[in-house]
N, C-alpha and C positions, 0 to 999 in steps of 0.2 A: 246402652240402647242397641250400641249393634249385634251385641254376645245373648239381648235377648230376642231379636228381629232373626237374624238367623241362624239359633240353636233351634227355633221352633222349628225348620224347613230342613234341620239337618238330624242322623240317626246313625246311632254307633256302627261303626265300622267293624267285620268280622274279625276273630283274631280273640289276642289276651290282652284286657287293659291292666293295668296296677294302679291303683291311686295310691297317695301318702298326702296326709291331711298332719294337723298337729292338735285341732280342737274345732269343737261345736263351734260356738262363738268366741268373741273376744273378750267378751265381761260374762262369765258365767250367769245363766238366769235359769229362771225355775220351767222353762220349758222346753229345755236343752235334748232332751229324752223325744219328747214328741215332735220336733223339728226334725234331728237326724232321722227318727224312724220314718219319718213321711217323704224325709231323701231316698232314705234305702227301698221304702215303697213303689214310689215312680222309678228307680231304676231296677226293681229288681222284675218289674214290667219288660223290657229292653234288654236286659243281660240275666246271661245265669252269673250266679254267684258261686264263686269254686277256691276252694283253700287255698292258701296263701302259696304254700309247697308245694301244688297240684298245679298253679299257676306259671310258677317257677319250670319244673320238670316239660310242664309244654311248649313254654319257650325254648327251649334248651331240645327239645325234640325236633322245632323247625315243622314240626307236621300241620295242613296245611286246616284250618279250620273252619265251617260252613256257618258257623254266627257267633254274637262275641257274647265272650266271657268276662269277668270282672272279679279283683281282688282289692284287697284291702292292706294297707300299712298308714302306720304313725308314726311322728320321729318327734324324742325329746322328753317320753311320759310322763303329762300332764297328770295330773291327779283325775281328769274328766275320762281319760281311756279307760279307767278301770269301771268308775259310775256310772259312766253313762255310756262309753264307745261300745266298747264290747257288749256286754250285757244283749243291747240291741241289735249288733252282729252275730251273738250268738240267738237269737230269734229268727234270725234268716239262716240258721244252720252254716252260718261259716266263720271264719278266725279273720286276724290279723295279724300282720306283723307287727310289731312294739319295739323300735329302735330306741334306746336306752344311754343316757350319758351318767354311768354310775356317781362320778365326781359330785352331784349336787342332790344323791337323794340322802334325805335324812338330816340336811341340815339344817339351822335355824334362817330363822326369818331374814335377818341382815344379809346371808351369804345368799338365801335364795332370791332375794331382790338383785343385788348385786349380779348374780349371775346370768340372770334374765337380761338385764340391762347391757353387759360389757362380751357376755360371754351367745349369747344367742342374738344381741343385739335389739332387741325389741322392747318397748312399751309396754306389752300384756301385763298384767297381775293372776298369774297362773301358782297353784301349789303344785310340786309334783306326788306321783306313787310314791308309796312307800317300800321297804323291800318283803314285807308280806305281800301287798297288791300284787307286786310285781311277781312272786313266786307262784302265786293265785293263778295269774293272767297262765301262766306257763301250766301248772296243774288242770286246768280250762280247756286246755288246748290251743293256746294260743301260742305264736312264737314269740319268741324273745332275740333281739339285735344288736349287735353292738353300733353305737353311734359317736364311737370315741371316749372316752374317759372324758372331757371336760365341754366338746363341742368347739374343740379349736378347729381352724380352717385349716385344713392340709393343703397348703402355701408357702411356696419359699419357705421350705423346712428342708434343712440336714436328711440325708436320708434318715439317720440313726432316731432322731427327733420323731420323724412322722410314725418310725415305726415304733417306738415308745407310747406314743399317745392313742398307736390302735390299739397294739398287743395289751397296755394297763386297761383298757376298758374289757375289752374282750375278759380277760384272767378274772377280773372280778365279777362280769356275771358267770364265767363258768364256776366258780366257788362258791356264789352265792345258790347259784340252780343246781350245779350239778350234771351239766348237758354240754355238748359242743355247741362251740355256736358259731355257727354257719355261714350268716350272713350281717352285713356290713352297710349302712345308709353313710355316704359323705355327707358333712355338715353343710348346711346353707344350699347343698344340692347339685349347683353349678358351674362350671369351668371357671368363672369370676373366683371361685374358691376352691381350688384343688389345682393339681398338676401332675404331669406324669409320676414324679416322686412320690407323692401321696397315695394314689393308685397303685404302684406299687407296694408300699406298705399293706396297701389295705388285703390288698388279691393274696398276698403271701400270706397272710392271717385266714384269710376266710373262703368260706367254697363260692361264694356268689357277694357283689357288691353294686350298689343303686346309686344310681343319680338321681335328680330332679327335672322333668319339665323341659329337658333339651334336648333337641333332636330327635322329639318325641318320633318319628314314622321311622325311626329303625330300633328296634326292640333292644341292637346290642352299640353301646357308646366305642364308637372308631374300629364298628366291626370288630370287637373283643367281648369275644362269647364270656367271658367273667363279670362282666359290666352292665346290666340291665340298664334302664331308663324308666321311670314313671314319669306318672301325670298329678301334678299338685293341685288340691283343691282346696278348700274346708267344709266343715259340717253343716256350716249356715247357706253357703250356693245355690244359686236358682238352679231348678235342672234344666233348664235351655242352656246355660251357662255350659255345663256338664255334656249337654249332647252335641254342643261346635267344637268341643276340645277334643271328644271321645269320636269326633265323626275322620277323624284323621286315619287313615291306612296306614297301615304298620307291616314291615318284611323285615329280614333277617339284612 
């Protein structure tokens, strides 16, 4: 009641926002398509929408911007990013990022239940990409992410451990695509799950790495320009919801 009283009275703040979403809904349904598109409608009223990379690059410029802009990421490739996420972000002419946990695409039913449950922790009944989708997504122009090889928490891990579990996921999308790859989403998103150890792993792999949802009003996590922050949502969200998260000021 209160995220919908006053997201009405409140309006995106100037600046670059990032969201990361992971899916439309929770149980897949047949209007999964026309939900998101009428999300991306009402904001794309409110905000320009600007490439993932483009997004990136302006943060990382600090230059100071007169109205705000908005990007796009997902972490974990659901099977829905490829049907339905993108498709309808490429209708508004821009990409997303696609954070990836190589370890669970391709495999059978039992491991992907399994994995959903112990390894991302959740309930959902999600399929994921497959590694055409996921080649597609990249061919598209979308980016591609490493998200860890299995979606372990980078926690109380061995240095050597944390950097095993970035560096495997990373190697295998760069073999399966063919691309550097660049940037980096921690699992679960927030300091409850990572540590300086982890972070370290991740930055020595990658040119840029994301957080979740915390301490969203400064663009960089403990003032370390390697380290962005976004804003977590999902596809199904009221956009009042969307406009008191996004009305937050943001500085370097």
């Amino acid at each position: 009641m209160f995220l919908n009283f006053a997201g009405n009275f409140s309006k995106p703040s100037n600046g670059i926002h990032i969201l990361n979403g992971h899916y439309i809904n929770k149980v897949q349904g047949n209007n999964d398509v026309e939900q998101f598109e009428e999300l991306l409608n009402q904001l794309s009223k409110m905000f320009d929408f600007i490439l993932f990379e483009d997004a990136c690059n302006l943060i990382k410029s600090g230059k100071n911007l007169d109205k705000p802009y908005l990007s796009f990421s997902f972490d974990d490739g659901f099977s829905e990013c490829f049907t339905s996420i993108a498709p309808v972000l490429e209708r508004f002419n821009t990409n997303a990022c696609f954070f990836i946990n190589p370890h669970v695409i391709e495999k059978d039913e039992i491991f992907r239940r399994e994995f959903i449950k112990s390894h991302l922790n959740s309930k959902i009944d999600k399929t994921f990409m497959t590694w055409d989708q996921i080649i597609q997504l990249h061919v598209n122009g979308h980016i591609i992410g490493n998200h860890t090889w299995s979606h372990k928490a980078l926690l109380n891990l061995e240095y050597n451990e944390a950097y095993e579990e970035v560096k495997r996921g990373k190697d295998e999308l760069e073999k399966r695509l063919g691309f550097d790859c660049k940037y980096f989403a921690v699992p679960f998103g927030t300091p409850d799950f990572f540590d300086e150890v982890g972070l370290l792993a991740a930055t020595n792999n990658h040119e840029l790495v994301f957080t979740s949802s915390f301490e969203y009003n400064k663009y960089f996590y403990k003032n370390n320009s390697r380290i962005l922050s976004r804003r977590h949502f999902e596809g199904h969200w009221k956009i009042s919801h969307l406009n008191y998260f996004l009305s937050q000021n943001r500085s370097i």
